[in-house]
TITI-705700 format. One record per residue: residue number from 1; x, y, z of N, C-alpha, C in turn. Coordinates in steps of 0.1 Angstrom, whole numbers. Layout:
# residues N
NUM	X	Y	Z	X	Y	Z	X	Y	Z
...
# end
This chain:
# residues 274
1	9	-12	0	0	0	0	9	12	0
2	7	23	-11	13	33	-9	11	44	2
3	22	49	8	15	59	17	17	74	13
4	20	75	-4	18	86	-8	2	92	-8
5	2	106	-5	-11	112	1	-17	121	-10
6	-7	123	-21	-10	128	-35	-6	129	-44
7	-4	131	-59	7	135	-67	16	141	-69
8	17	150	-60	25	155	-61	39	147	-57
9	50	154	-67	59	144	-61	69	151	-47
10	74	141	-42	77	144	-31	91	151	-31
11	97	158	-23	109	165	-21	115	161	-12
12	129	168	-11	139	167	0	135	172	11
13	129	182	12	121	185	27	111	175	35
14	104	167	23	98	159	28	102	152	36
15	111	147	26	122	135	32	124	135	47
16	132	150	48	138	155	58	126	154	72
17	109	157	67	108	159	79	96	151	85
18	106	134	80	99	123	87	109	117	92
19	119	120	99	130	116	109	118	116	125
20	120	104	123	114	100	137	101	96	134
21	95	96	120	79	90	121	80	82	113
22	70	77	107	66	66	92	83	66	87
23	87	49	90	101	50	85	96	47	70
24	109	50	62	107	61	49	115	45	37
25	103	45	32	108	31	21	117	39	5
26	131	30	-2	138	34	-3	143	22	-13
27	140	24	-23	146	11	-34	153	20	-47
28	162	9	-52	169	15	-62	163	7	-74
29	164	18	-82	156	17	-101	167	24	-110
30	167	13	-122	178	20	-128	165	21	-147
31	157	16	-149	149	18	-158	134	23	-158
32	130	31	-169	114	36	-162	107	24	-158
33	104	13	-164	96	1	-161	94	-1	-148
34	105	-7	-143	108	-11	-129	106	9	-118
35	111	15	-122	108	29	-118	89	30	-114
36	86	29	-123	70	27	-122	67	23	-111
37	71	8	-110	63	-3	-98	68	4	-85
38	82	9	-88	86	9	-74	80	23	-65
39	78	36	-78	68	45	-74	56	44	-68
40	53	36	-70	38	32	-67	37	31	-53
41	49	25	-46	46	20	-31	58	26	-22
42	71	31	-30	81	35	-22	80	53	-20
43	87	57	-11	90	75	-8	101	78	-19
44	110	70	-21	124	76	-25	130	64	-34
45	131	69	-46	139	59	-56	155	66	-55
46	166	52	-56	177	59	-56	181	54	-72
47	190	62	-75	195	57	-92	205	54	-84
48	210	43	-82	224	41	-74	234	35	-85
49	248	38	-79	259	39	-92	261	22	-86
50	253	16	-80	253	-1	-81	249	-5	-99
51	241	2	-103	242	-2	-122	251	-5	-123
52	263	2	-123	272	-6	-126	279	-17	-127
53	274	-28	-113	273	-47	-112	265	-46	-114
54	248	-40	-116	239	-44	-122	233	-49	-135
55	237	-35	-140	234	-35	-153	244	-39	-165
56	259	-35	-159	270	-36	-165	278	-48	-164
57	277	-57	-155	286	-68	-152	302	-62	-144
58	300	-50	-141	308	-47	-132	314	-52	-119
59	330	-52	-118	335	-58	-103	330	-50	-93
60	327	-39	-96	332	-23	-84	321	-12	-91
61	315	-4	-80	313	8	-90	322	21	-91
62	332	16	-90	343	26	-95	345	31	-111
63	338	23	-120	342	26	-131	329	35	-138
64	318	33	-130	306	42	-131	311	57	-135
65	306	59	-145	303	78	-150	294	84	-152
66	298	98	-149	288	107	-142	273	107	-156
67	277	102	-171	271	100	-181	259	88	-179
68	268	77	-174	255	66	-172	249	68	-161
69	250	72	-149	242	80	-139	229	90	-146
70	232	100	-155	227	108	-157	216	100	-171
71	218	94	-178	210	83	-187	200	76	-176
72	207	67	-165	196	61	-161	192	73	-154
73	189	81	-147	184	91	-138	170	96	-149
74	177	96	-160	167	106	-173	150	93	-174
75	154	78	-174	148	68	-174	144	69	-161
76	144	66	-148	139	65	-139	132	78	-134
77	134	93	-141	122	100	-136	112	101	-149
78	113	97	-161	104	90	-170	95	80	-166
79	95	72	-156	90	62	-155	81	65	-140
80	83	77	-133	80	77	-119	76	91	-118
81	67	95	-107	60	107	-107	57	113	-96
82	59	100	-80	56	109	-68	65	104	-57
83	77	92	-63	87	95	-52	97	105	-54
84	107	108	-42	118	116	-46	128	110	-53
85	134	108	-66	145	106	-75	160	112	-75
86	166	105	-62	179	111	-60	190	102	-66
87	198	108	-74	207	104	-83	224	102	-76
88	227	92	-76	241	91	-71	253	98	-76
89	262	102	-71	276	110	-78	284	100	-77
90	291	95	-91	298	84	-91	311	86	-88
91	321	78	-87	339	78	-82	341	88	-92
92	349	99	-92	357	108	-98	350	119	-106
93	334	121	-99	331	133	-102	328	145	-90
94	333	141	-79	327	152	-71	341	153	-59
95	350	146	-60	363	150	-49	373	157	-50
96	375	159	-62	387	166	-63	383	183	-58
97	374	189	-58	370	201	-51	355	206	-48
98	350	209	-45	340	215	-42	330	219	-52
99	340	228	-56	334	234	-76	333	223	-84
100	341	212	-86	337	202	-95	329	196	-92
101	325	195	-77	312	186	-72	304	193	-79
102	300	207	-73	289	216	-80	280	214	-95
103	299	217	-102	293	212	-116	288	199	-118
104	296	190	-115	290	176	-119	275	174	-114
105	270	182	-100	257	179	-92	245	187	-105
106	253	196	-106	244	208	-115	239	201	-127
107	249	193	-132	246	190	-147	238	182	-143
108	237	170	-134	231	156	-133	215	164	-128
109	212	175	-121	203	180	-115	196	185	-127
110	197	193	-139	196	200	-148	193	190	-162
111	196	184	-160	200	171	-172	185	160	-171
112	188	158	-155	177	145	-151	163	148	-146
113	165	165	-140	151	167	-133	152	161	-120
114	157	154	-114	158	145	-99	157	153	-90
115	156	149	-80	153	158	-68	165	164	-57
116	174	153	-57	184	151	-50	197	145	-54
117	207	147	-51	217	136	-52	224	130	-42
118	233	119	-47	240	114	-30	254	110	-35
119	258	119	-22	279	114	-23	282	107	-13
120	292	96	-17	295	94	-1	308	100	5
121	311	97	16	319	103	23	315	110	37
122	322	114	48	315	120	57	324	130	61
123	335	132	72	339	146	78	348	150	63
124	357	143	55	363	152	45	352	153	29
125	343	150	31	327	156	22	319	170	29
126	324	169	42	313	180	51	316	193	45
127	328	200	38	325	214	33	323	213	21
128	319	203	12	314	203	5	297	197	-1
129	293	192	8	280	191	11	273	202	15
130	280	212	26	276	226	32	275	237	14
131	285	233	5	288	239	-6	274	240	-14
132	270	222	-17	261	222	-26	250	230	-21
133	244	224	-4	234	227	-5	230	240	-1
134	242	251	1	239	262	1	235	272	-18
135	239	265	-26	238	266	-38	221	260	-45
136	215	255	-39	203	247	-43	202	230	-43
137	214	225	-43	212	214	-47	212	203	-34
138	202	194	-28	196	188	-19	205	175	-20
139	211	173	-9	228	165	-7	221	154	3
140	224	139	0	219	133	5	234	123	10
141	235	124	22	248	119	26	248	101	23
142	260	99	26	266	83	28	278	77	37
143	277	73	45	286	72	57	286	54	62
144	297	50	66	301	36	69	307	32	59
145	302	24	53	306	10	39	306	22	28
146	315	28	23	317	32	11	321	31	-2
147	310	23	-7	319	12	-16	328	14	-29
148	326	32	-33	337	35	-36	350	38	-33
149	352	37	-18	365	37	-13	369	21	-17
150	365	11	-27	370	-2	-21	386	-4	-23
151	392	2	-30	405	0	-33	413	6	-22
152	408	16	-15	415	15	0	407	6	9
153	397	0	8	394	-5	19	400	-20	20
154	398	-27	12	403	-42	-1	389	-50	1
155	379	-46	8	373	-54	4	354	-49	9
156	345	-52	8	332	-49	10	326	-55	25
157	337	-53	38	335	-57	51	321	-44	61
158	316	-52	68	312	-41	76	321	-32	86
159	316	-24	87	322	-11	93	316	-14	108
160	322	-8	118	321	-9	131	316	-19	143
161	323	-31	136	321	-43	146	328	-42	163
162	337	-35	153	344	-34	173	344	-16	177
163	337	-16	186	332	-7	192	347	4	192
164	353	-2	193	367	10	192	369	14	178
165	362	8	169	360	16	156	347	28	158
166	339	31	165	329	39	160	335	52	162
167	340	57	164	343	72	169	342	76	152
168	352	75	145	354	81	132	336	82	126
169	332	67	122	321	67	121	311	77	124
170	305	77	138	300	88	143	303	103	141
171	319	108	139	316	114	135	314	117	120
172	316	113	109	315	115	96	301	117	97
173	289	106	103	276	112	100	273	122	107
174	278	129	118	270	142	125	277	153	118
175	291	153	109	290	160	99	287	161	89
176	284	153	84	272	152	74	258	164	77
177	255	158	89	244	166	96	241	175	93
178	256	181	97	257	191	105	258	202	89
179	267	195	79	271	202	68	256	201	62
180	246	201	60	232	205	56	225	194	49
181	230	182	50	223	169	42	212	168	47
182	199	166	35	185	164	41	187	148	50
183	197	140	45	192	125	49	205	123	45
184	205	109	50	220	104	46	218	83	52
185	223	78	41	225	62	41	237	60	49
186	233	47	60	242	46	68	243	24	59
187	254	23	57	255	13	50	266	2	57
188	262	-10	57	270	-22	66	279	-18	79
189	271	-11	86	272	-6	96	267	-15	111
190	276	-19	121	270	-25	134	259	-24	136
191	247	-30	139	239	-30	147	234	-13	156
192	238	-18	167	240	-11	178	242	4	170
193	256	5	168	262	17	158	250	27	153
194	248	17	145	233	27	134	225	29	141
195	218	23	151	207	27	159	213	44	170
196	222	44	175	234	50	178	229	64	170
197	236	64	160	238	73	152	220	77	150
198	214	74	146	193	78	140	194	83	153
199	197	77	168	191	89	178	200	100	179
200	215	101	170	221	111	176	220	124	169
201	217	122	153	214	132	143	200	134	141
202	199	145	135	187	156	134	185	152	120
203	189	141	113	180	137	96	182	124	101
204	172	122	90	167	109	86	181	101	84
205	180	87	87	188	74	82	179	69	76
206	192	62	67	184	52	57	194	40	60
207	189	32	61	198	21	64	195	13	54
208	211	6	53	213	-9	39	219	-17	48
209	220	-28	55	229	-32	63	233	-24	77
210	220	-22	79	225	-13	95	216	-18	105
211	203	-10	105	197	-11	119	179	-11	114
212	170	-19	118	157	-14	118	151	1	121
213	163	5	138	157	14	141	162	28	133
214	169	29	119	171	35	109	156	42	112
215	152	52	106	145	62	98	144	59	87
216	151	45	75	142	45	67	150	33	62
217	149	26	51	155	15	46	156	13	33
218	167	13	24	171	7	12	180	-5	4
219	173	-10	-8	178	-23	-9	180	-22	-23
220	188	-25	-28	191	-29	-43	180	-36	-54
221	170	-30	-59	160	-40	-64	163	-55	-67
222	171	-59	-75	175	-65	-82	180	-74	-74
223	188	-70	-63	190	-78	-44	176	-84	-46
224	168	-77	-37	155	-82	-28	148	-90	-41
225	150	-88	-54	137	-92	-62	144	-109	-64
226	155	-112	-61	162	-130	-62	173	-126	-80
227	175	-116	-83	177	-116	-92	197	-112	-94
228	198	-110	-86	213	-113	-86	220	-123	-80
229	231	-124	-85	239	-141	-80	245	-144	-73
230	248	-132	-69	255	-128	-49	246	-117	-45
231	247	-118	-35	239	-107	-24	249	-108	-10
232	248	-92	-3	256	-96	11	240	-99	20
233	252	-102	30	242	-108	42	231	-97	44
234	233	-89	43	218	-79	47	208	-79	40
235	207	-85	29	199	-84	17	185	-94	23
236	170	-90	23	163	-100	23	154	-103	9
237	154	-116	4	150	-114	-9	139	-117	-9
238	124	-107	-13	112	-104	-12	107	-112	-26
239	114	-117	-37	110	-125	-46	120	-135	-52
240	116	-145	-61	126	-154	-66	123	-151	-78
241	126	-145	-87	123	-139	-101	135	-145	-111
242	148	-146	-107	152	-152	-116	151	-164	-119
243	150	-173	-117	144	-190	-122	130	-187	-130
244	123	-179	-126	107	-180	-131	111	-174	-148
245	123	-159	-152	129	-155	-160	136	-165	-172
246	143	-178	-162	147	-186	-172	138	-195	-174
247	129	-194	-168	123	-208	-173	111	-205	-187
248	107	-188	-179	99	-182	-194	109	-180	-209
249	121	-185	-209	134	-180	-217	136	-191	-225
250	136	-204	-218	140	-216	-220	127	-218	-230
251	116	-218	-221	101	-222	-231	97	-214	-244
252	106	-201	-246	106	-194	-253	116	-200	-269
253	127	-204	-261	134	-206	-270	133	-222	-279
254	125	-228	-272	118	-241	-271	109	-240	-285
255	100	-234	-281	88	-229	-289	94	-222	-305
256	104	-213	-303	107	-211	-317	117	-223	-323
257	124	-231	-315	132	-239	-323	120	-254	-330
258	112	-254	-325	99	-263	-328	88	-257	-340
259	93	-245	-339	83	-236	-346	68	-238	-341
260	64	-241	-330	50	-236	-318	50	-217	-319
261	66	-212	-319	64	-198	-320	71	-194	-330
262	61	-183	-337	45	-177	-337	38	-184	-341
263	28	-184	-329	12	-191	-332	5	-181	-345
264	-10	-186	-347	-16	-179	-356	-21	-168	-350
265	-21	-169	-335	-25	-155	-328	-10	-144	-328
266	0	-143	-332	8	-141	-330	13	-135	-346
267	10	-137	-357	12	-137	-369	-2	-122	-377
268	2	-117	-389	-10	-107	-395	-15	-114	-404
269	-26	-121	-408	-30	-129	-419	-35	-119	-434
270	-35	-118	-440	-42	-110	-453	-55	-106	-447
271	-58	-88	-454	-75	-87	-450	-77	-94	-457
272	-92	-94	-454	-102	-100	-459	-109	-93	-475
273	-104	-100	-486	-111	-90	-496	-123	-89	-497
274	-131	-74	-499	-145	-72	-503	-155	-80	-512
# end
């Protein structure tokens, strides 16, 4: 059931100011199709630069550009009409300074129509998140598991299993905060930790691997729908769609090597002459 209350579509302020009520549903769409369904019932579609193993057969989304971001973004607010459509900033469009974040946010903001975007990083992102969103553009943070950092991290581990890790953590999201983010994804983050953090900041969480008691929750469609061939432990998968996929594929390809397909319902026969 949706708990959108009208067409209009929804904004960053919205977002912003259900921290603490109706936790806030949160799926990622990289095509209008799937965009559609997911509008229907979610607050917040992310175009997340995961297309990149999604769509692409990619190891990492490090090789994501700010161009295929901005193509799927153009598709998924084509396809959707009342959640918010916040667009990811992929590895190597928004660190080297402040101004280049701007531009790259501007163009993807200008280009896609979306509502929002999201970078990650947290205390060395904070003057530049203060940057965007003093300029117009509605900055939606990312803090913990950064999975663009993976080549310094080496690998896609959770973040703050041992309590003597949270301090950094903590703080990167309360600068975030603090630097003007409507919201911000806390991602393969402890337990405890995340829950931690939603009572400690003044915006919404979105949690991937964190905490129920998050402010809101996001999952990789393609994760939850059974349709990818790894998933991490956080993932709960709400369908089994791939097997049903091959098996309509297999019967497909069945049918034309038999020649069953095209049927005569399937084929234009001659009018009928007068």
């Amino acid at each position: 059931m949706s708990v959108h209350r009208d067409d209009r579509r929804l904004t960053a302020p919205d977002i912003r100011a259900r921290k603490g009520g109706t936790p806030i549903a949160m799926l990622t769409a990289y095509h209008a199709h799937t965009a559609g369904l997911v509008d229907r019932h979610c607050d917040a579609i992310l175009v997340g630069d995961s297309l990149g193993m999604v769509m692409h057969g990619l190891e990492t989304t490090v090789p994501v550009t700010l161009d295929m971001m901005i193509l799927q973004g153009l598709a998924v607010m084509r396809g959707s009409r009342r959640a918010l459509v916040v667009v990811d900033m992929p590895f190597g469009s928004y660190e080297a300074s402040k101004e280049q974040a701007f531009l790259s946010a501007a163009r993807v903001v200008k280009e896609t129509g979306c509502g929002a975007i999201k970078m990650e990083g947290g205390q060395r992102m904070a003057e530049t998140i203060a940057f965007l969103v003093q300029r117009g553009i509605p900055v939606m943070g990312h803090v913990g598991l950064t999975p663009q950092s993976i080549n310094t991290l080496g690998s896609f581990r959770a973040q703050g299993r041992d309590a003597a890790d949270w301090g950094p953590i903590e703080a990167d999201a309360k600068a975030v905060a603090e630097a003007g983010a409507f919201a911000m994804v806390i991602e393969a983050v402890a337990e405890p930790l995340a829950a931690k953090i939603t009572r400690e900041v003044r915006i919404p969480t979105i949690g991937i691997g964190a905490s129920a008691a998050c402010d809101g929750q996001v999952l990789v469609l393609e994760d939850m729908l059974g349709l990818s061939p790894r998933v991490p432990k956080f993932v709960k998968r709400y369908g089994d769609l791939g097997p049903a996929i091959e098996r309509a594929v297999a019967a497909y390809a069945e049918e034309v090597r038999t020649r069953a397909f095209p049927g005569t319902d399937n084929v234009y026969p001659l009018k009928k002459s007068g």
